[in-house]
N, C-alpha and C positions, 0 to 999 in steps of 0.2 A: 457165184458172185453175189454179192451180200447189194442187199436191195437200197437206196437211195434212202429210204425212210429208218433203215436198221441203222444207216451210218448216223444220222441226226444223235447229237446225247443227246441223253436225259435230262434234266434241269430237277433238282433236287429243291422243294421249295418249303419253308415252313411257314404255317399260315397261322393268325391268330384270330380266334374271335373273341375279344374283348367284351364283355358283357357288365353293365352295371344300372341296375334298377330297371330291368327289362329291356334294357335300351344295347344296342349294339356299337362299338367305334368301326368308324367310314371312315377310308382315303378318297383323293383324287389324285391318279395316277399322273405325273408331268407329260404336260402333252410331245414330248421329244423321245419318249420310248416304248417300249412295245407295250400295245394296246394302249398309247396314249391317250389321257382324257376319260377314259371308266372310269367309275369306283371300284375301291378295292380293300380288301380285309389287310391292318397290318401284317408285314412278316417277310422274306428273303431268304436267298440261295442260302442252304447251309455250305459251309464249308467243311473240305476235308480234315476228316478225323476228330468234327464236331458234332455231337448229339444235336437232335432237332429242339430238344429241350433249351439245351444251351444257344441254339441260335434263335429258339424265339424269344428268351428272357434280352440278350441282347442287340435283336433287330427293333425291339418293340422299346428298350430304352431311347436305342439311338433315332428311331421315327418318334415315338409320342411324346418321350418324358416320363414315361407310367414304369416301376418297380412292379414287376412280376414273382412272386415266390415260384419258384418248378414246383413245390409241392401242390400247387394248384391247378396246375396245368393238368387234361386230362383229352382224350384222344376224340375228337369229332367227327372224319371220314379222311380217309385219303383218296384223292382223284387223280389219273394220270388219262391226258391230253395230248392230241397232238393240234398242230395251229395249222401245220406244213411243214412251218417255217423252224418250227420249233416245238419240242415234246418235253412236259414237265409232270412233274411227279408235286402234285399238291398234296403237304403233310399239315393238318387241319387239325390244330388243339384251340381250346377254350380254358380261359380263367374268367373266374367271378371276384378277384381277389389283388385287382391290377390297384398301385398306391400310386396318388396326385394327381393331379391335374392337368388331361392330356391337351398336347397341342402340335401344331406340324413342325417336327424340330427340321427337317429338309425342307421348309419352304412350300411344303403341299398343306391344300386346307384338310382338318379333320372336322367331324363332326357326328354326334350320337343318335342315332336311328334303330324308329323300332322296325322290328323283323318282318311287318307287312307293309312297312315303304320302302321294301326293297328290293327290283325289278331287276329284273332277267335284263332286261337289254342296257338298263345301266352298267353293267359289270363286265368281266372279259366270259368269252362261255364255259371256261370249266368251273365259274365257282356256280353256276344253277346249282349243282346236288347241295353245294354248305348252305343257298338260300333257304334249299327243299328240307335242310335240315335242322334249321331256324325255326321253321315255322311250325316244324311236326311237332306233336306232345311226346313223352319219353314213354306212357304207356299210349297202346291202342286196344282199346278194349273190342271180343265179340263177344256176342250173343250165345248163350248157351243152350241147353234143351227145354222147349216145353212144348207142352202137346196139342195146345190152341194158338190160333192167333190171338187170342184173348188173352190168354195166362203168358204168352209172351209182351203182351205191350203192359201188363202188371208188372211182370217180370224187369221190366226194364225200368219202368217208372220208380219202381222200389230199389234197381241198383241204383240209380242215377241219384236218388236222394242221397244213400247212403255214403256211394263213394265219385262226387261228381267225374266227369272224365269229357273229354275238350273232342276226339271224335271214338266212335262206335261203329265196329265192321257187323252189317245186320248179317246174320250168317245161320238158315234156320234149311238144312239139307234136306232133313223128310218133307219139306211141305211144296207141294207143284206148284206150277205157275202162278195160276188166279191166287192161288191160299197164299204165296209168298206177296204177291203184289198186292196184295188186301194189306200183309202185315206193313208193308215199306212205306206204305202212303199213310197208316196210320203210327206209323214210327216217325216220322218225320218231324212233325210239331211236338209231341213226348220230347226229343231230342232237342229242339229250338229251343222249346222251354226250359231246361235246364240249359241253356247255354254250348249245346253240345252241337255238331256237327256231324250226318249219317252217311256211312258209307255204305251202298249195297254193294252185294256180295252175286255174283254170276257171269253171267253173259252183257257185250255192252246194252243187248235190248233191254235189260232189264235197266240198265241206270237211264236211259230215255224214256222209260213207263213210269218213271219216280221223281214227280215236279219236289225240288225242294233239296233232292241230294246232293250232298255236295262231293261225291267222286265215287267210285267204282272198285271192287276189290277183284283182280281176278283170279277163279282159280288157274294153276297150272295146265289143266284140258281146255281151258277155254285160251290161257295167254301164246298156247303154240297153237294157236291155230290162224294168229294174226301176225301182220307184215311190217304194222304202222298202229301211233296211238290210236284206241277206238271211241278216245270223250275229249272233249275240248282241251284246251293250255291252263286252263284256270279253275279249274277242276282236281281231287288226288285221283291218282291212280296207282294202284298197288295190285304184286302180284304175289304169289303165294309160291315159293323157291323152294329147291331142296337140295341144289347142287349149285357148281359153277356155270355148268352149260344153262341154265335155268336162268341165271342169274343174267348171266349176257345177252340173252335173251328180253330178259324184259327192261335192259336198258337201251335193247336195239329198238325196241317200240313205244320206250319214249315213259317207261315207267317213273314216278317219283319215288316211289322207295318197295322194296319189299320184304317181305313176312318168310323167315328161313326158321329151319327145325327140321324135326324134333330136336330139340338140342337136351331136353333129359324124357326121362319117361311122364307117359303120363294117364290118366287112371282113364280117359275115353277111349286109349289105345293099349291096351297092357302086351308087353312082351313085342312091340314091335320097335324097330334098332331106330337109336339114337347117334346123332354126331359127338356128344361130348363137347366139352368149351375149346380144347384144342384145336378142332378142327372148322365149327364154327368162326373161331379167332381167325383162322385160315380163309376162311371164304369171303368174310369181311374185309379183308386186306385186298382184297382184290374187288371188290366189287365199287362203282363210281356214284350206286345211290347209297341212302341212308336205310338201312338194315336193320329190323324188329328181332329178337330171338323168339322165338317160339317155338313152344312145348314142354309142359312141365314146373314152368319158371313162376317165381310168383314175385311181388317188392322185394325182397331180400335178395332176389337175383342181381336186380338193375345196377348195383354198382360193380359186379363182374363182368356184365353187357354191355355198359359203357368204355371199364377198363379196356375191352377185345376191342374197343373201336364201334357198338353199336347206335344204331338211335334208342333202342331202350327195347321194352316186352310188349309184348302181345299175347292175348291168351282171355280166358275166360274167369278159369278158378277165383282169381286177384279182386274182381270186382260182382262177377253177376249173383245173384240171389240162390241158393241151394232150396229154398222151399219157397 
C-alpha cells in the first residue's frame, strides 16, 4: 500500500531570479493562497508538455511585464519540498537580460532587492537554498600548500591582491592544532582587508577558536559524525561531498552548500578516479543546496558548472600563488 505522502503529486514549478544591477525582483505572494503573504521569486507551474524554459519566459511576462530571451536563461538549483500538504519540485533559472520595466501585472506588489535583504523567514521554506545561492560567490577559493604559517599569510596576502575573491576556505592539512589556529586568527584581518570573508576548515572547535570567521568548512570525517548544524543560522557552513548519500547528509544537518569532486583530475592527487561532468550533472539534480565542483577545474570550467546546474568552482590552482 503506497504511503499517504507517495500519493501527494509533485507540483512542477519554474522559478525566476530576475537579476538587474545587483538587485534581485521580489513578489508578494496574495494572501488567499498557499503560503500567503511571503515573498517570493517570479515564476509558476509548468504545464504539460511545456519546457521550463517556455514557462518561465511566459509566467514572468504575464507577472512583471519584463521580455525574457531563453537564451539567457541559465540553470540556478532545483529544490524539491514537501509542505505536508503539498510537494513541489522548484526549477530555478536566472536572467540578467529581462527588457522593461517591471511591475505587478496580477495585482501583487513587486519590487528590486539586493540579495542580503533577503531573509529566510520572509519567504515560503524551500526557497532558503535560492537565498543561500544569491549570496554565495561563483568561485570559492582554498588555500594551498606552504610550509609556514608565515609563508602562508604571504601566500594569501599576494593571491588576494592578484586575484580578489569575496570568501576563502583556510584549508592548511599538515599543520596541528596550535600551527593551524595561529594561522586562522592571523588570516582573518589579511581576509577583511581585502574585503574578503574566511572560512575555516575542520572540526566545529575550530570555527569557535577563530573570532572573526565568518563560517565553517567541514570535512566529510568530521560532517558524519554530526546529527544537527554545529555554528549558528548566520554563519556558512559547508561540507565537502563526494556522493549522493554525502550530499543528504549535510542537508540533514543543516548545510548551506557543499564542495563535490573530484570532477576532473588533478595534479595534488594524480591517478585517483574522478566523476566526470555527467555525473556530477547527476548529483546536482538532486541535491537541495547550492553545489561548488571541485577538482581539477579552473575559470574556463564555470560555464560548464553553471550549465550542470552548479554554484560555481572551488579549488586552489585558479587563484593561490605557486611561488
Amino acid at each position: 500500500m503506497k504511503s499517504a505522502e507517495s500519493l501527494v503529486k509533485e507540483v512542477h514549478v519554474a522559478v525566476a531570479v530576475i537579476i538587474r544591477g545587483g538587485q534581485v525582483l521580489i513578489a508578494r505572494r496574495p494572501d488567499h493562497v498557499h503560503q500567503g503573504g511571503l515573498l517570493e521569486f517570479p515564476g509558476g507551474k509548468v504545464e504539460p508538455g511545456e519546457s521550463v524554459q517556455a514557462a518561465l519566459v511566459r509566467e514572468i511576462a504575464e507577472e512583471t511585464g519584463l521580455k525574457v530571451p531563453v537564451a539567457s536563461l541559465e540553470p540556478v538549483i532545483g529544490i524539491r519540498h514537501n509542505y505536508g500538504d503539498k510537494r513541489v519540485f522548484l526549477d530555478v533559472w536566472a536572467t540578467r537580460a529581462a527588457e522593461g520595466e517591471a511591475e505587478g501585472c496580477e495585482g501583487q506588489p513587486v519590487e528590486w532587492l539586493s540579495p542580503d535583504r533577503l531573509r529566510d523567514q520572509d519567504f515560503p521554506a524551500a526557497n532558503r537554498p535560492i537565498i543561500r545561492a544569491l549570496r554565495l560567490p561563483g568561485q570559492l577559493a582554498i588555500t594551498g600548500a606552504a610550509t609556514s604559517a608565515d609563508e602562508a599569510i604571504e601566500r594569501l596576502r599576494s593571491g588576494m591582491a592578484d586575484a580578489p575573491q569575496s570568501l576563502v576556505v583556510l584549508r592548511a592539512p599538515a599543520m596541528t592544532g596550535p600551527e593551524y589556529h595561529q594561522l586562522a586568527a592571523a588570516a582573518v584581518p589579511v581576509c577583511e582587508a581585502a574585503g574578503a570573508g574566511l572560512i575555516v576548515h575542520g572540526a566545529p572547535e575550530v570555527f569557535y577558536s577563530t573570532p572573526g570567521a565568518l563560517g565553517l568548512q567541514l570535512p566529510w570525517r568530521e560532517a558524519a559524525k554530526l546529527t544537527e548544524r554545529p555554528v549558528p543560522a548566520d554563519v556558512w557552513l559547508g561540507v565537502s561531498c563526494h556522493d549522493a548519500t554525502e550530499i543528504d547528509h549535510a542537508v540533514a544537518i543543516g548545510a548551506d552548500f557543499v564542495t563535490l569532486g573530484p570532477v576532473k583530475p588533478t595534479r595534488s592527487h594524480p591517478g585517483e578516479p574522478t566523476m566526470g561532468w555527467e555525473a556530477f550533472g547527476a548529483l546536482v539534480s538532486g541535491a537541495s543546496v547550492p553545489v561548488f565542483g571541485l577538482g581539477g577545474l579552473t575559470l574556463a570550467d564555470l560555464p560548464e558548472v553553471r550549465q550542470q546546474g552548479g554554484q560555481g568552482i572551488a579549488g586552489i590552482s585558479f587563484w593561490w600563488p605557486e611561488n
